[in-house]
SEVEX-980364 format. One record per residue: residue in three letters; x, y, z of N, C-alpha, C in turn. Coordinates in nm, 3 decimals, always signed. Layout:
<rs>
R  resn      n.x      n.y      n.z     ca.x     ca.y     ca.z      c.x      c.y      c.z
R   ALA        X        Y        Z        X        Y        Z        X        Y        Z
...
</rs>
This chain:
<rs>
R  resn      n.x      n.y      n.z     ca.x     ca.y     ca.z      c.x      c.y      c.z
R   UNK   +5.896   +7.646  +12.041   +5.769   +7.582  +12.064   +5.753   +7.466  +11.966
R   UNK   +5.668   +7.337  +11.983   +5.705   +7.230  +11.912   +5.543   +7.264  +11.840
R   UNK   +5.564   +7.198  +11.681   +5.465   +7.206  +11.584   +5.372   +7.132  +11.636
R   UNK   +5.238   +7.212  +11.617   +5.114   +7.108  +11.640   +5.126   +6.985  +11.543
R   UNK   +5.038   +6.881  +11.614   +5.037   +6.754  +11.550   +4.884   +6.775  +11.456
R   UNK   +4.896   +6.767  +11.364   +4.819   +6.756  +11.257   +4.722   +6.601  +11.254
R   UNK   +4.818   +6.512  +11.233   +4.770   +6.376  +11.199   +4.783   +6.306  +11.333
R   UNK   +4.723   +6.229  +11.329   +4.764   +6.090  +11.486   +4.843   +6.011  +11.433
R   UNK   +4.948   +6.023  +11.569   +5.085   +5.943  +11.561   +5.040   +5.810  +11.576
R   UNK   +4.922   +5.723  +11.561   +4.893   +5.610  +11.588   +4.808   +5.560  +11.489
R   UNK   +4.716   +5.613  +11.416   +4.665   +5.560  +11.304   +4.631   +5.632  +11.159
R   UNK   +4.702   +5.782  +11.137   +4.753   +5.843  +11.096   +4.614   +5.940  +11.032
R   UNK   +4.519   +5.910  +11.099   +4.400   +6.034  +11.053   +4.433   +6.151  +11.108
R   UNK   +4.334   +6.206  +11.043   +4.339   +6.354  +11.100   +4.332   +6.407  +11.237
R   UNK   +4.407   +6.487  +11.295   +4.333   +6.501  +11.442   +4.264   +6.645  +11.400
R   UNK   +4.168   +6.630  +11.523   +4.106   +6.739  +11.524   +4.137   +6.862  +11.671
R   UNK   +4.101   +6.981  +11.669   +4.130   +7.064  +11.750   +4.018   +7.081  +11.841
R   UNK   +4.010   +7.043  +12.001   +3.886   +7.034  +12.077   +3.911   +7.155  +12.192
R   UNK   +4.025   +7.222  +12.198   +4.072   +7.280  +12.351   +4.126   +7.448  +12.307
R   UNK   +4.149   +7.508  +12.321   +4.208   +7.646  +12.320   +4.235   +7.679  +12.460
R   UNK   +4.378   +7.703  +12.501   +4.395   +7.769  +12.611   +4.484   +7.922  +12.577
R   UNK   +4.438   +8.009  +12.692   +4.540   +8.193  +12.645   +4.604   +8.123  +12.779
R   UNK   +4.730   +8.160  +12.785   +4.839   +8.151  +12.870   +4.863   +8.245  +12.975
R   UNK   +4.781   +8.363  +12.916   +4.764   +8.540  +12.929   +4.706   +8.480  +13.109
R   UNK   +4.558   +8.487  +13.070   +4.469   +8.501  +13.152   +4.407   +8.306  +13.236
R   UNK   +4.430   +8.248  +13.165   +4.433   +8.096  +13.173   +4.290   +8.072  +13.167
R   UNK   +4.219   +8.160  +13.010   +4.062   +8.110  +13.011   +4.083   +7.942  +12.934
R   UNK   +4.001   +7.874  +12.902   +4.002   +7.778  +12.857   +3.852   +7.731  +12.781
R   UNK   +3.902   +7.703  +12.654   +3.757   +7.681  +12.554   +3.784   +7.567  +12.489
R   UNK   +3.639   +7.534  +12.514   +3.622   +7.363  +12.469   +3.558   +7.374  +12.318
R   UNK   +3.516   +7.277  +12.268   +3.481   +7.264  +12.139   +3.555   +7.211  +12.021
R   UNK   +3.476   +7.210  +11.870   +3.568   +7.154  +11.774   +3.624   +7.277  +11.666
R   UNK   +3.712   +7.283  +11.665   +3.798   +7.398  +11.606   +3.844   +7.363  +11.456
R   UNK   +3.834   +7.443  +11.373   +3.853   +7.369  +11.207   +4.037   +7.464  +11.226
R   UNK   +4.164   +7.388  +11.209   +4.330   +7.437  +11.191   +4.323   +7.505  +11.097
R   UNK   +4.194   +7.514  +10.992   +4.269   +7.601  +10.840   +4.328   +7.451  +10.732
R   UNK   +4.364   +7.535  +10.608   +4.384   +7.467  +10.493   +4.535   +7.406  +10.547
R   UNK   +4.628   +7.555  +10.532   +4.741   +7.517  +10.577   +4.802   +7.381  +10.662
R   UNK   +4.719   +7.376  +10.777   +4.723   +7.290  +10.842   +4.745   +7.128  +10.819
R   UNK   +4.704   +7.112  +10.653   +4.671   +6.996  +10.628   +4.801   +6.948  +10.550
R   UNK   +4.924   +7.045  +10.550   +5.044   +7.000  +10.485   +5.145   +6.925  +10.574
R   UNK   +5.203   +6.847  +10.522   +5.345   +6.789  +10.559   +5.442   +6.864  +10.592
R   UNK   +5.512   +6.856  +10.678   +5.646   +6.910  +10.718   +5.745   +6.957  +10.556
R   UNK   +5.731   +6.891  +10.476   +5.779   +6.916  +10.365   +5.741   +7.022  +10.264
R   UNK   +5.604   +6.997  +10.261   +5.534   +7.070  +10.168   +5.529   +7.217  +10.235
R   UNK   +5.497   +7.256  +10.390   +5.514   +7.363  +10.430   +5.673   +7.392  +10.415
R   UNK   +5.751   +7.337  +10.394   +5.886   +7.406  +10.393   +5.860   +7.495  +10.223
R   UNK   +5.837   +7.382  +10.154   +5.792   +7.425   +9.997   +5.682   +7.566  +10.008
R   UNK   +5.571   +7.558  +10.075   +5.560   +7.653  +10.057   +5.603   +7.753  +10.114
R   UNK   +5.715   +7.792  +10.236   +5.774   +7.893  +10.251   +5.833   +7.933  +10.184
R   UNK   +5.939   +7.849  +10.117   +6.020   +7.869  +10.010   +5.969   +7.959   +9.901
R   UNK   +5.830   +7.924   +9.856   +5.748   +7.957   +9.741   +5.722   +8.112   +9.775
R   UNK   +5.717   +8.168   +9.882   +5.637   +8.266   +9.961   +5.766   +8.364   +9.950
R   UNK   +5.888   +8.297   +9.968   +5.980   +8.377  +10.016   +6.047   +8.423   +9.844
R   UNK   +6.028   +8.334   +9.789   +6.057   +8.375   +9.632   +5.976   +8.479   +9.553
R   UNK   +5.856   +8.495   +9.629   +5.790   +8.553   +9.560   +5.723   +8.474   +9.460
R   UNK   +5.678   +8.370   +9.450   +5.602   +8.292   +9.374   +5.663   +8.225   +9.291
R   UNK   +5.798   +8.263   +9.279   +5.855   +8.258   +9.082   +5.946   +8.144   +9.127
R   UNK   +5.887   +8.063   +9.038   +5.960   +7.894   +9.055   +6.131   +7.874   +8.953
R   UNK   +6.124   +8.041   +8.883   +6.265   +8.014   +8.860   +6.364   +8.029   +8.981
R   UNK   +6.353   +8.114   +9.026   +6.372   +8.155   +9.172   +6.418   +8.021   +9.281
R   UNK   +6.336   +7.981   +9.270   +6.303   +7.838   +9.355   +6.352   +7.746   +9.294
R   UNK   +6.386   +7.711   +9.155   +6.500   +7.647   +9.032   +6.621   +7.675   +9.096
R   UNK   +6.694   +7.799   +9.161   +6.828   +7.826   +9.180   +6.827   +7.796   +9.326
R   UNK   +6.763   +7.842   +9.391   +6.745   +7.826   +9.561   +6.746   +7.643   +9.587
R   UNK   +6.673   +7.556   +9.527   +6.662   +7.424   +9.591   +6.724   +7.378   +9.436
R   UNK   +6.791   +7.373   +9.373   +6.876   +7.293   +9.279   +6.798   +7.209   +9.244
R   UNK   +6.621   +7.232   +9.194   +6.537   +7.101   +9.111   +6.500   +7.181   +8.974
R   UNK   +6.419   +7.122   +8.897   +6.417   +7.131   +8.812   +6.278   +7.205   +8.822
R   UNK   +6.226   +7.285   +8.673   +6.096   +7.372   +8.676   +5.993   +7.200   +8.655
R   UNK   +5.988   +7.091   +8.624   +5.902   +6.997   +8.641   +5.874   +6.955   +8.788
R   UNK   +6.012   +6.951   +8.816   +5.954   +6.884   +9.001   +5.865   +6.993   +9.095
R   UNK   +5.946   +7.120   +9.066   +5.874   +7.232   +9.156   +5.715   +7.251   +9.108
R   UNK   +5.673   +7.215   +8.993   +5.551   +7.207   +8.912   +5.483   +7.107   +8.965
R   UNK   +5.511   +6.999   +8.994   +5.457   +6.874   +9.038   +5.489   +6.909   +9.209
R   UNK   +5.560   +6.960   +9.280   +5.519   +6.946   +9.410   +5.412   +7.078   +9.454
R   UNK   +5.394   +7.186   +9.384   +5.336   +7.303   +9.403   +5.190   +7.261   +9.352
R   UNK   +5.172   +7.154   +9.230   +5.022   +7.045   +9.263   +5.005   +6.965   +9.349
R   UNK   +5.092   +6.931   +9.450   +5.068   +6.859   +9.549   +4.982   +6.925   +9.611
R   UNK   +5.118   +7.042   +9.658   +5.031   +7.108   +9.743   +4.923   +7.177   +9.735
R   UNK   +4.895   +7.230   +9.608   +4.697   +7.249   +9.609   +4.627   +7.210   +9.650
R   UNK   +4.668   +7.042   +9.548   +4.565   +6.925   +9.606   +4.518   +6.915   +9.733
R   UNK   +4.673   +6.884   +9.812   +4.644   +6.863   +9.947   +4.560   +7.002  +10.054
R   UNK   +4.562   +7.089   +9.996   +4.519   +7.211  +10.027   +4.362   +7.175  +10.003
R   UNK   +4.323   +7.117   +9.952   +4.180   +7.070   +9.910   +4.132   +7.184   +9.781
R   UNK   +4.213   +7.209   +9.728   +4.225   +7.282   +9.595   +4.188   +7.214   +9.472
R   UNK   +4.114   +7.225   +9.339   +4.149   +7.140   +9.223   +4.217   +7.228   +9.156
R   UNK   +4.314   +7.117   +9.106   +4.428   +7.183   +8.991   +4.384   +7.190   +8.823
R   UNK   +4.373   +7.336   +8.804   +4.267   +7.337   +8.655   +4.362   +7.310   +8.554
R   UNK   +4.343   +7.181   +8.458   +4.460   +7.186   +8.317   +4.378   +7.269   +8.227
R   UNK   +4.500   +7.368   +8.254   +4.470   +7.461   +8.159   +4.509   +7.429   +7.979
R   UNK   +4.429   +7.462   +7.921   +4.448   +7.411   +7.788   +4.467   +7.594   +7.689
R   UNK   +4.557   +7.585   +7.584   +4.621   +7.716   +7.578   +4.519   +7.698   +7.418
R   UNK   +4.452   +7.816   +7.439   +4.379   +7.894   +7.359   +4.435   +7.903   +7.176
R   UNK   +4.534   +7.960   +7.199   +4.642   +7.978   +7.050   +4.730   +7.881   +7.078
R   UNK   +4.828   +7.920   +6.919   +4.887   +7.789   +6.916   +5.053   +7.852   +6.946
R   UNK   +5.181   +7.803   +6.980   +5.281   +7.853   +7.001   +5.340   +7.944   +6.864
R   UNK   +5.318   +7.905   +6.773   +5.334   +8.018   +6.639   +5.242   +8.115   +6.662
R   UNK   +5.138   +8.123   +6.692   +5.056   +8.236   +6.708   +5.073   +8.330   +6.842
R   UNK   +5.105   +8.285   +6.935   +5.187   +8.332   +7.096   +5.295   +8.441   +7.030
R   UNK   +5.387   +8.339   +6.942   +5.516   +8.397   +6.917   +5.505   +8.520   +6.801
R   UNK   +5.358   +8.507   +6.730   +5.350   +8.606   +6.620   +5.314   +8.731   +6.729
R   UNK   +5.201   +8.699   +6.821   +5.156   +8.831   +6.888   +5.263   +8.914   +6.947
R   UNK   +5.340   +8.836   +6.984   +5.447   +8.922   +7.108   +5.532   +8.947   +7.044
R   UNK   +5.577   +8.955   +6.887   +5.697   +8.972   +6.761   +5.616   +9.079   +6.749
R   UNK   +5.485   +9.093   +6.746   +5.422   +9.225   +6.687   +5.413   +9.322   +6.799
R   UNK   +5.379   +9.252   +6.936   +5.409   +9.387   +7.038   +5.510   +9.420   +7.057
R   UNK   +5.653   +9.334   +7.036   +5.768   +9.433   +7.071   +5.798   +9.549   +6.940
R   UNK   +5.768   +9.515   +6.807   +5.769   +9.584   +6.707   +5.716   +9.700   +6.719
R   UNK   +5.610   +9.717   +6.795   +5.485   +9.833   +6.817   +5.354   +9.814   +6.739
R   UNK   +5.345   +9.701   +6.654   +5.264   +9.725   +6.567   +5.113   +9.676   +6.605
R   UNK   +5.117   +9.650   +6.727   +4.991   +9.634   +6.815   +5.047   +9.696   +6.961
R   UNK   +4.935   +9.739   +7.058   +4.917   +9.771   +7.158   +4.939   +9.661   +7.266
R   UNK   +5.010   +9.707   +7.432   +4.973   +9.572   +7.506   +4.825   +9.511   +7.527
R   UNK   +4.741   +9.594   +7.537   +4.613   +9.568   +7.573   +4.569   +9.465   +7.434
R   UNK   +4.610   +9.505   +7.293   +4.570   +9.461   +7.213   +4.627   +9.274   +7.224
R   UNK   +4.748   +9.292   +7.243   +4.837   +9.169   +7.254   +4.778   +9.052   +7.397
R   UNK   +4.736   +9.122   +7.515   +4.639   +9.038   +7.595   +4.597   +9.009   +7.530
R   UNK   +4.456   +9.099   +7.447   +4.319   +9.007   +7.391   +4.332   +8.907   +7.340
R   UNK   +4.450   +8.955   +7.239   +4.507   +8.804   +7.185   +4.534   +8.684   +7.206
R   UNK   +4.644   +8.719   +7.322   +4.672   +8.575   +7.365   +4.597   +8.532   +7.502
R   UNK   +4.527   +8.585   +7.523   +4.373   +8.553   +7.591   +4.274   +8.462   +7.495
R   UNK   +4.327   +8.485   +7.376   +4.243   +8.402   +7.285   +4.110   +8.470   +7.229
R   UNK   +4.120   +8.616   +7.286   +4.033   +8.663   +7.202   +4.041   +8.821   +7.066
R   UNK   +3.929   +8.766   +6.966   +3.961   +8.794   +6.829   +4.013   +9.017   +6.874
</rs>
């Protein structure tokens, strides 16, 4: 079956969805139909996110499977948010990488708890 057309092949907006037909029974419904988020990706970016889906999320995964690097898969997986009509939150890290590396030296030691080692690097006291 050939992919719905998303965009117009002629001035490249959005199309919209006005028709529903069942093949079943041959009812037929008119109106304006919203495709979903999904809908709003590129042939590309839906390949990306199958890929993403089929990895199980983990972009090392997706490092060995498509031979790019953990920056590009980072930068196309904000694409696709964006384009998802998503905002991409910069996250800003609470502790500092000596302090990351002190908490988790002390949870493998035992000398804190995991729960304790979240709070931590959750950033809280």
């Amino acid at each position: 079956m050939t992919q719905v057309l998303t965009n117009c092949p002629v001035c490249g907006e959005k199309l919209s969805v006005t028709r529903l037909h069942c093949r079943s029974c041959d009812t037929t419904i008119d109106g304006h139909f919203e495709m979903g988020r999904i809908a709003r990706l590129n042939p590309s970016q839906l390949d990306f996110v199958e890929t993403f889906i089929r990895c199980e999320g983990k972009l090392n995964r997706m490092e060995k499977e498509l031979d790019l690097s953990y920056p590009t898969l980072r930068a196309r997986l904000t694409e696709v948010i964006r384009t998802m009509g998503f905002q991409v939150g910069e996250e800003t890290p609470s502790i500092s990488e000596e302090e990351r590396h002190r908490i988790l030296d002390e949870l493998a030691s035992g000398k804190i708890s995991p729960e304790e080692a979240m709070l931590l690097l959750e950033g809280e006291p």
